[in-house]
C-alpha positions in Angstrom: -17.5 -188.5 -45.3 -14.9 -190.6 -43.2 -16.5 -188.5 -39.4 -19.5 -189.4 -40.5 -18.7 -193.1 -41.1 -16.6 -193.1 -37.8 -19.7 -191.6 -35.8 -21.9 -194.1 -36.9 -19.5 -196.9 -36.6 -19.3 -195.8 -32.8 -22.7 -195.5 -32.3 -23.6 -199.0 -33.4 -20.5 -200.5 -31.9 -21.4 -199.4 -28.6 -24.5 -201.5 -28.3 -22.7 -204.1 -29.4 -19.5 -204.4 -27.5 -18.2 -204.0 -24.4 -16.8 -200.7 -23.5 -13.1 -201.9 -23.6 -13.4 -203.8 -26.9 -14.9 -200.1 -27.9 -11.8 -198.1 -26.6 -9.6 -200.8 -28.8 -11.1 -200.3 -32.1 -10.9 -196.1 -31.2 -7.5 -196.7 -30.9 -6.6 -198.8 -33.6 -9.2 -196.9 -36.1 -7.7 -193.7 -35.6 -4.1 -195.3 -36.6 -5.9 -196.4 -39.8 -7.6 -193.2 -40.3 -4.3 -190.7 -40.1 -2.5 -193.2 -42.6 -5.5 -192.2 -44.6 -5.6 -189.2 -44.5 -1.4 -188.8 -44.9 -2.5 -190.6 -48.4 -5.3 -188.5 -49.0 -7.7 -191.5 -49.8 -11.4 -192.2 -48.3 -12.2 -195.4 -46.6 -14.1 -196.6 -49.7 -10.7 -196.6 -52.0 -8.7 -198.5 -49.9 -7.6 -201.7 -51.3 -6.7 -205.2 -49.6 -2.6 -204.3 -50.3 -3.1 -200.9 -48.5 -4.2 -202.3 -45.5 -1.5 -205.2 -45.8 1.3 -202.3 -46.0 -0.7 -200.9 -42.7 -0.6 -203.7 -40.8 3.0 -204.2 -42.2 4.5 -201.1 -41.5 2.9 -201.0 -38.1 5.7 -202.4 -36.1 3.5 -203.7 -34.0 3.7 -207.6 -32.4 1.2 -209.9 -34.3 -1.3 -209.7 -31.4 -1.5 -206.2 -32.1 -1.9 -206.5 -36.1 -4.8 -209.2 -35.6 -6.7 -206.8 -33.6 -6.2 -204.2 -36.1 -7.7 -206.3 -38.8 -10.7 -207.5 -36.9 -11.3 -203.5 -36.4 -10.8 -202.9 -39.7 -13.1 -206.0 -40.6 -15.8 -204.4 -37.9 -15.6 -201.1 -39.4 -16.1 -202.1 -43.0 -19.0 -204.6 -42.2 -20.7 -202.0 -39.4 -20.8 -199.0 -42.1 -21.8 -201.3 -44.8 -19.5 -200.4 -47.1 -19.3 -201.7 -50.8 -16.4 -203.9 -50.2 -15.1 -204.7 -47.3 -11.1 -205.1 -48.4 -9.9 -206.4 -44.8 -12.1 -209.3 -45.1 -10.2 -210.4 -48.2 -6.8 -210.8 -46.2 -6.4 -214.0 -44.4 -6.0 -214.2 -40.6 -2.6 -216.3 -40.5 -3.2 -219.4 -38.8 -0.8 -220.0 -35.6 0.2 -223.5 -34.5 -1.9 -223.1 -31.4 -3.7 -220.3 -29.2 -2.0 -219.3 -26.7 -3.5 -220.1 -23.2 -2.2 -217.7 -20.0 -1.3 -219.9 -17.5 -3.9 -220.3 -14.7 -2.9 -220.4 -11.0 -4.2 -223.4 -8.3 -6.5 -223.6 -6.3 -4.5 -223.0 -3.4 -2.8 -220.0 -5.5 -6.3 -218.7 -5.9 -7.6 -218.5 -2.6 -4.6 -217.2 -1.2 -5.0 -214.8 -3.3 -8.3 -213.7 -2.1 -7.5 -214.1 1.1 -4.6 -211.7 0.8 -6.9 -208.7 -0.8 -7.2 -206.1 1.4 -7.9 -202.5 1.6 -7.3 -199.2 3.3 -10.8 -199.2 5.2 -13.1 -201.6 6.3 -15.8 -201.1 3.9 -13.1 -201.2 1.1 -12.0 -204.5 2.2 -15.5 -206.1 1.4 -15.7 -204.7 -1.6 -12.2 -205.8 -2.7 -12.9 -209.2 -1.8 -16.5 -209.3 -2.7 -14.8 -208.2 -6.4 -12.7 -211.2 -6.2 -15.0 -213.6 -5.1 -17.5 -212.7 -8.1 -14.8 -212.9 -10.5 -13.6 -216.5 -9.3 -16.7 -217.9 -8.3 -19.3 -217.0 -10.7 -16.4 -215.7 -13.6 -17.1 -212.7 -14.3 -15.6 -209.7 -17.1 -14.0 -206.6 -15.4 -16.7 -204.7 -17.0 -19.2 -206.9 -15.6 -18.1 -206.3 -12.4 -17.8 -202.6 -13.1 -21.4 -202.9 -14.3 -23.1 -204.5 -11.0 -25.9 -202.4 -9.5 -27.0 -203.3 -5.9 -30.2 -204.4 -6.6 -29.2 -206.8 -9.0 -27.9 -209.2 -6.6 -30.6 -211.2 -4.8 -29.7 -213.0 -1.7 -32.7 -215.3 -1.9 -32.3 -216.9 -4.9 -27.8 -216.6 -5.0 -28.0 -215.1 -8.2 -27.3 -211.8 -10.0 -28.0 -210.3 -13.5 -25.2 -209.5 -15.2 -25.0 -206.6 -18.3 -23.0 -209.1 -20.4 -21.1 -208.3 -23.2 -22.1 -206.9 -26.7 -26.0 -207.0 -24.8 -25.8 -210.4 -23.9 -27.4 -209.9 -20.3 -27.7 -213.6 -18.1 -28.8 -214.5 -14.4 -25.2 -216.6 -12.7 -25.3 -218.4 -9.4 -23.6 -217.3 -6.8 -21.1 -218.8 -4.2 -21.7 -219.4 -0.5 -18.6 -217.0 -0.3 -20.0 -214.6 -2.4 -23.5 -214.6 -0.7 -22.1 -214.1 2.3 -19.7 -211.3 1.5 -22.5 -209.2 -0.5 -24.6 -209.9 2.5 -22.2 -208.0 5.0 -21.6 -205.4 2.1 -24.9 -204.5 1.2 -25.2 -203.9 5.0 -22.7 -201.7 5.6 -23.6 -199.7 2.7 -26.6 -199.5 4.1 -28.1 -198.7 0.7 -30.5 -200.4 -1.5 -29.4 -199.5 -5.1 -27.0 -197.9 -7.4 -23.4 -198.6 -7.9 -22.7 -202.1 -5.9 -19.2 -201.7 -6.6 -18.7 -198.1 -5.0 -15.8 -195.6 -3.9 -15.5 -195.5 -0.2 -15.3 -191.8 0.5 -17.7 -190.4 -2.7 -19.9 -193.3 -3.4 -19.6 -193.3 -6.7 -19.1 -196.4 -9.3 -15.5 -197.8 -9.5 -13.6 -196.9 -12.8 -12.7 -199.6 -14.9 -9.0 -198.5 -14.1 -9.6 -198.9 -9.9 -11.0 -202.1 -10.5 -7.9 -203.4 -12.7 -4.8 -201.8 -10.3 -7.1 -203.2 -7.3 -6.4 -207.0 -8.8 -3.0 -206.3 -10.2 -1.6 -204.5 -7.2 -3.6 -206.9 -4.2 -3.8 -210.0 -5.6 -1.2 -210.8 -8.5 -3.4 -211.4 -11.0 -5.6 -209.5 -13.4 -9.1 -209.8 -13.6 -9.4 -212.6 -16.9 -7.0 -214.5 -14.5 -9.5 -215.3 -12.1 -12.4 -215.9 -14.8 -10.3 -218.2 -16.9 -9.3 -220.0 -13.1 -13.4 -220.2 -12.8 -13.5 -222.2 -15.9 -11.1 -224.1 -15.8 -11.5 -225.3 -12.0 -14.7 -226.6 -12.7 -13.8 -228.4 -15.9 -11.3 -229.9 -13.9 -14.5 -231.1 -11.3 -16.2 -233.0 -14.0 -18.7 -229.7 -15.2 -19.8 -230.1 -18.4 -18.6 -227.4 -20.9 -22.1 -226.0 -22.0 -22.7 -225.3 -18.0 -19.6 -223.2 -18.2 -20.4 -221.3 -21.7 -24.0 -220.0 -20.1 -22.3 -219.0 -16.7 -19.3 -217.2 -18.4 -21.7 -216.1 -20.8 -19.7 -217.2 -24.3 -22.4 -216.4 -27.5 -20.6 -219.9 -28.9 -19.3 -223.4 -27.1 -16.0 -222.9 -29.3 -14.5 -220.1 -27.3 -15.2 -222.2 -24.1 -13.4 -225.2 -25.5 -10.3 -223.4 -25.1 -10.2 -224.6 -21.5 -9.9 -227.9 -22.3 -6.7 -227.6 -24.0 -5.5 -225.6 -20.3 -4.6 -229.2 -18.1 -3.7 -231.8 -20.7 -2.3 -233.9 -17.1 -5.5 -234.0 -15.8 -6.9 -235.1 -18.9 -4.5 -237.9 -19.1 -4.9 -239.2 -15.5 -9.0 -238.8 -15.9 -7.9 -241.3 -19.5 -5.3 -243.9 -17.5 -8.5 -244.1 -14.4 -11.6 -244.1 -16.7 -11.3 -245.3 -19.9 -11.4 -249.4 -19.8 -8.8 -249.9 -22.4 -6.1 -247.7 -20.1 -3.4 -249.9 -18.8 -4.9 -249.8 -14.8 -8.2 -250.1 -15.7 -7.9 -253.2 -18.1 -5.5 -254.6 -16.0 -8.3 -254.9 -13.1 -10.8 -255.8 -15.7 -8.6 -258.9 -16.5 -8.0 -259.8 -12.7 -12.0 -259.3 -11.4 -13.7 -262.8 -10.7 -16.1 -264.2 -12.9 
């Protein structure tokens, strides 16, 4: 019963989540699963205190136990199951998310400009990488995804095969126009994988694509969408402009960014706002 549950669980996970978020509830599933069977119990007897002994005894950091409960929580509400006893346990509340820090602007295109590569052709394509993911914000997978006829140069766009389905259109930079312009030529090809292996032309693993960033640029790939984000928040966009280009199903996970700069906030509050101290003082000195 409990391979048949997992192989549908996987079947309808898949087309709803991205291929990494896939790979973490395998992981974290197949923990939950050999506990099981070491108690000899099916899914459908577990109770809300065995999976609070799980995540318990787990030794894991509390990062990891919260992503073992949403699984858990998937898993139950993706098979249907009677009861779903992971939904009955709290997620503990924490006294604030925590935000990764986000580099400059000057940090940022440094770090572009430093990306390299051991070929011409794989220079492009490194930088093309980090030009999509800073100036349109997109997921390592959606990189990963990009075919070459999805970009068009006419219109500086590309369709994107978002997460969990959702598929958008971005806009594209100058920078990144004019990079996939010179690519596209030297590829001299006019589809399959955009984002390519030099020497065998096939599609970049998710793993190239990750020690490309970490290992050329400093950062990893989120680094550079969550710079994206909050760059232009910081230039007066408007946050439902930056939930459709970063492709977030609800405004709440792109409100995170405004919590990122509380300094700029306060200097756009002491220059704006006409009850600020500079702002009402020049109120109170302006003529009649």
């Amino acid at each position: 019963m409990q391979p048949q549950a997992l192989e549908k669980f996987a079947r309808i996970a898949g087309t709803k989540y991205a291929s990494s978020t896939c790979r973490g509830f395998n992981d974290r599933l197949g923990l939950f699963f050999r506990r099981l069977d070491k108690l000899g119990k099916e899914y459908t007897e577990v109770t809300k205190a065995d999976i609070e002994k799980l995540l318990l005894s787990s030794g894991a950091a509390q990062g990891y136990r919260l992503s073992l409960l949403f699984a858990l929580r998937t898993f139950y509400d993706i098979v249907k199951a009677p009861s779903n006893p992971a939904a009955q346990i709290p997620r503990p509340r924490t006294s604030g998310r925590r935000l990764m820090q986000v580099p400059g602007k000057s940090a940022l295109n440094a770090a572009i400009e430093r990306i390299g590569g051991v070929h011409p052709v794989a220079l492009l394509r490194n930088r093309l990488m980090a030009e999509l993911a800073y100036g349109s914000g997109l997921r390592r997978c959606e990189l990963l995804a990009l075919n070459i006829e999805d970009a068009n140069l006419s219109s500086r766009t590309a369709f994107i095969r978002g997460k969990g389905g959702a598929d958008r259109i971005v806009p594209l930079t100058g920078a990144s126009v004019a990079l996939l312009a010179e690519y596209i030529a030297t590829r001299k090809e006019s589809s399959g994988p955009l984002l390519a292996n030099v020497w065998t032309g096939r599609r970049l693993t998710i793993n190239h694509i990750s020690k490309t960033f970490r290992k050329r640029t400093g950062y990893n790939t989120h680094r550079f969408r969550h710079a994206c984000a909050t760059h232009m928040l910081q230039n007066g966009c408007g946050l439902r402009a930056i939930q459709t280009l970063l492709g977030h199903a609800k405004l709440d996970t792109t409100t995170i960014y405004t919590a990122i700069d509380k300094s700029r906030l306060r200097q756009v509050l002491a220059e704006t706002h006409p009850r600020s101290g500079t702002c009402h003082q020049q109120q109170q000195k302006a003529p009649f």
